[in-house]
C-alpha positions in Angstrom: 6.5 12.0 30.2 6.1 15.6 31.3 2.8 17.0 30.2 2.4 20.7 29.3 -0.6 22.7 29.7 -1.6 25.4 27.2 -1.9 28.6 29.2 -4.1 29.7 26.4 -6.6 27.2 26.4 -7.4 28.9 30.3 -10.9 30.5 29.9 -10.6 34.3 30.2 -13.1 34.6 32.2 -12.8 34.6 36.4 -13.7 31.4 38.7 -14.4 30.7 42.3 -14.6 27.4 43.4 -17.1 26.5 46.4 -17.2 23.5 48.4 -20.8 22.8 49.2 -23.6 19.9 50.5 -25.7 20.3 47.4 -26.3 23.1 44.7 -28.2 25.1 47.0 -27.0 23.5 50.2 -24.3 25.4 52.1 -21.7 24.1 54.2 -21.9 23.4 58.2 -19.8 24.8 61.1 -18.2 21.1 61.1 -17.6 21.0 57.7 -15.6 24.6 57.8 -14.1 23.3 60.5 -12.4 20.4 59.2 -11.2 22.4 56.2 -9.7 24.9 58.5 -8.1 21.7 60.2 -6.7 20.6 56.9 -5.0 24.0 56.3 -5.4 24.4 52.9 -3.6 26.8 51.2 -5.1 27.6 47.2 -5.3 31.0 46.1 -8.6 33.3 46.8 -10.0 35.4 44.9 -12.3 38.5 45.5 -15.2 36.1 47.0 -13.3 33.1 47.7 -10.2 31.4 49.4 -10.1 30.6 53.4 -10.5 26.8 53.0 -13.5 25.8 51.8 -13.0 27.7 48.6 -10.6 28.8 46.4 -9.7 31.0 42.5 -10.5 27.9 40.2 -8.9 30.1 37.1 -5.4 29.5 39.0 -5.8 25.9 38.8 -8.2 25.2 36.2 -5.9 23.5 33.8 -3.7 21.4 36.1 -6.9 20.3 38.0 -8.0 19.2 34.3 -4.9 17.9 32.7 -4.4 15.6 35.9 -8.2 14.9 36.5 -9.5 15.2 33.0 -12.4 17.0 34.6 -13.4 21.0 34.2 -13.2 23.5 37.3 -15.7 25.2 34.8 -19.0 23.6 36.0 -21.7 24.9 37.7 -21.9 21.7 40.5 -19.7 18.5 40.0 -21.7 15.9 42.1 -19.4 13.9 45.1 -18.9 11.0 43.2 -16.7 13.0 40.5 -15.2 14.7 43.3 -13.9 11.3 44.9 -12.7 10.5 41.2 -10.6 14.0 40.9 -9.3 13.1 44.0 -8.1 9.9 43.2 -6.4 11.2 40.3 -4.9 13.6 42.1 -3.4 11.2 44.7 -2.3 9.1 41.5 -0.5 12.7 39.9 3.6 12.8 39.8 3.7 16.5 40.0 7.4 16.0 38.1 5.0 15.0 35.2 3.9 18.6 35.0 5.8 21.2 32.8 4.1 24.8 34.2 7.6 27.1 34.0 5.6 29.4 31.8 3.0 29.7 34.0 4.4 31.5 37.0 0.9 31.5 39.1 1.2 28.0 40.1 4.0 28.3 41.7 5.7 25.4 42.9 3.9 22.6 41.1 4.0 20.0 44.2 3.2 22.2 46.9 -0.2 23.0 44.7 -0.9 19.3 44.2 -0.5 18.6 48.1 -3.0 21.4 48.4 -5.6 20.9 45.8 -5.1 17.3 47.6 -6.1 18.6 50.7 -8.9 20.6 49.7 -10.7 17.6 47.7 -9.4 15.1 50.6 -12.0 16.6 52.7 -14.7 17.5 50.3 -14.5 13.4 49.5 -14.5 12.8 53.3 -17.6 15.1 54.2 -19.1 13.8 50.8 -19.0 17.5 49.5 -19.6 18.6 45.9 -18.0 21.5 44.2 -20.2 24.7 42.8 -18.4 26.6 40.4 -19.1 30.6 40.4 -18.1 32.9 37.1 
């Protein structure tokens, strides 16, 4: 089954996507550390990207038609975290139709990052805070 996803359903609006302790609490030195050790590499935008962030609006709808969860949240807790993740380690990228959408580029590489990235938000027990 190859799933498409609707380039217009994509909010219009811009998205950052932080990896942080809490809502309020930033990361440590280890925990930048170990995301420059994973060498993730997810698009930035203006104030994000460099490895414990990246441009959520470039992945917002594959991260949510593989995890059924929105980048589009202010803070998504750890424990939905470790269930994106799982879902992502679940995803066949072949099951993923994005020709249309030329900013994801090669659909696997982008699931072995986003894999990455939430690999060691899961293992630092890291939430997400979403910025637009």
């Amino acid at each position: 089954m190859v799933t498409s996803v609707d380039p217009g359903k994509e909010a219009s609006m811009g998205l950052d996507v932080y990896a942080q302790r809490g809502p309020e609490l930033d990361l440590t030195e280890v925990d930048e550390r170990a995301f420059e050790a994973a060498e993730v590499q997810l698009c930035g935008g203006m104030l994000s990207g460099g490895g414990s962030s990246f441009r959520g609006k470039v992945y917002s709808n594959l991260v949510e038609a593989i995890t059924g969860e929105s980048l589009y949240q202010e803070w998504i807790p750890p424990a939905v975290v470790r269930r994106m993740y799982e879902a992502l380690l679940r995803c066949d990228p072949g099951d993923f139709d994005h020709e249309h959408d030329h900013r994801f580029g090669d659909v696997a590489s982008v699931v072995k990052n986003l894999q990455k990235f939430f690999g060691v938000c899961v293992a630092r027990g890291l939430g997400l805070v979403g910025w637009w």
